[in-house]
SEPASE-703683 format. One record per residue (C-alpha): residue in three letters; residue number from 1; z, y, x. Coordinates in steps of 0.1 Angstrom, whole numbers, m for minus. Each point is the difference from the previous one (the first is absolute). Example, Ala and Ser with C-alpha at 12.3 -4.5 7.8 and 13.67 -1.06 7.14 Angstrom:
# SEPASE-703683
r res: ALA&n: 1&w: 78&v: m45&u: 123
r res: SER&n: 2&w: m7&v: 34&u: 14
END
This chain:
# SEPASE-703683
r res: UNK&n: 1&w: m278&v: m1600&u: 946
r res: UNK&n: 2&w: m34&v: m1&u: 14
r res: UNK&n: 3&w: m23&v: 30&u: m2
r res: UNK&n: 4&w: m21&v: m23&u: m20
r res: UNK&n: 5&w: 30&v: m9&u: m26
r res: UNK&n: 6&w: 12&v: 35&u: m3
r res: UNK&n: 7&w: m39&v: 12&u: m4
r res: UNK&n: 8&w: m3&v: m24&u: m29
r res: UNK&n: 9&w: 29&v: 8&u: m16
r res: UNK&n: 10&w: m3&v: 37&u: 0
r res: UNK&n: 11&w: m36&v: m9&u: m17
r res: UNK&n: 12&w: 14&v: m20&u: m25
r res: UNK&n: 13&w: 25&v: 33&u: m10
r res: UNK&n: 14&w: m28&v: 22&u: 6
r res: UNK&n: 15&w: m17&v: m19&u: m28
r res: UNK&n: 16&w: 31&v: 3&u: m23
r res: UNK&n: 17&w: m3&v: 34&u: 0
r res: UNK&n: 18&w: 39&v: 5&u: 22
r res: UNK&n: 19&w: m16&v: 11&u: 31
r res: UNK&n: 20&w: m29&v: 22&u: 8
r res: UNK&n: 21&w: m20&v: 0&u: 32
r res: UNK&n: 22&w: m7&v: 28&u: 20
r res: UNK&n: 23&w: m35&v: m11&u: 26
r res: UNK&n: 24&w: 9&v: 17&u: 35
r res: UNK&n: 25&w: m27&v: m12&u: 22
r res: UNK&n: 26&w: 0&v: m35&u: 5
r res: UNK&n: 27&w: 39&v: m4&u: m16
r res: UNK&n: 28&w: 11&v: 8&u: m36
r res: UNK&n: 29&w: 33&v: 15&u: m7
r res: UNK&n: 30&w: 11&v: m12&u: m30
r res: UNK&n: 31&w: 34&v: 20&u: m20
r res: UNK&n: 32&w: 13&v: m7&u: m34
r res: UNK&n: 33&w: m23&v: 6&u: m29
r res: UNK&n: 34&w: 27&v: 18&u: m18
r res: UNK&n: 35&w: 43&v: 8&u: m5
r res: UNK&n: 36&w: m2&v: m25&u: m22
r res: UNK&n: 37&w: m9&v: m29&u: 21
r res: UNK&n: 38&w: 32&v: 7&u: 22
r res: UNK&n: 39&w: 26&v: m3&u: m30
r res: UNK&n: 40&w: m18&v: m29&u: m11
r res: UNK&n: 41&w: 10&v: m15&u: 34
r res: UNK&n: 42&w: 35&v: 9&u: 0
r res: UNK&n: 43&w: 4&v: m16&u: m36
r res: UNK&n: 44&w: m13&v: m30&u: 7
r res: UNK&n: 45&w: 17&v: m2&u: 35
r res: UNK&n: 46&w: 36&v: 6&u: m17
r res: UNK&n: 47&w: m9&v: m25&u: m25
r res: UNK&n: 48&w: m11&v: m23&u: 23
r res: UNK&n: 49&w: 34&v: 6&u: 22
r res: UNK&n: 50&w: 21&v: m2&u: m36
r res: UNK&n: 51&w: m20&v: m34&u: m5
r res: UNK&n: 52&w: 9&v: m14&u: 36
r res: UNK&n: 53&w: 36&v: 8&u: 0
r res: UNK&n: 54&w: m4&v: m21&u: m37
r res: UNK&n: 55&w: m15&v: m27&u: 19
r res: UNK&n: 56&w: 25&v: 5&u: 30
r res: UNK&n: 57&w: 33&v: m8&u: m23
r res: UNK&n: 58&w: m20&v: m29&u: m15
r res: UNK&n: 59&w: m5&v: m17&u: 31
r res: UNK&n: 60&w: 37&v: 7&u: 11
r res: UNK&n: 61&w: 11&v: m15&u: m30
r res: UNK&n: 62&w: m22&v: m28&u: 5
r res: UNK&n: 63&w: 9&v: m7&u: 35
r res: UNK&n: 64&w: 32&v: m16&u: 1
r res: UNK&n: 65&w: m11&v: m21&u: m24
r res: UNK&n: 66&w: m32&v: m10&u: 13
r res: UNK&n: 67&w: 11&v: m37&u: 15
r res: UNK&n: 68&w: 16&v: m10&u: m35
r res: UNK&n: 69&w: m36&v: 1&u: m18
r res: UNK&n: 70&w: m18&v: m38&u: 2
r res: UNK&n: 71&w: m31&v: 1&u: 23
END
């Protein structure tokens, strides 16, 4: 990612209230606004990894029968 991108996103959490931002000069460090905000990560990344291995089986099952299905 650009500086730009990553500078937009982390003000886009900052306004969230996830991450805080620490002015150091002419940089701002920026940290997680709480504990919290890390477990809600790691939730939604194991559900999101549950959800693609879900998706993953789908399209397995679906592949071997994808020429049979009219066009």
């Amino acid at each position: 990612m650009s500086v730009a991108n990553t500078s937009q996103h982390l003000q886009r959490l900052k306004r969230a209230g996830l991450v805080v931002g620490d002015r150091r000069g002419t940089s701002i460090r920026y940290r997680l606004a709480d504990p919290a905000v890390i477990r809600l990560w790691v939730e939604l990344r194991g559900i999101a990894l549950q959800q693609l291995a879900e998706v993953t089986r789908a399209l397995d099952a679906y592949r071997p029968q994808r020429h049979g299905f009219p066009r």
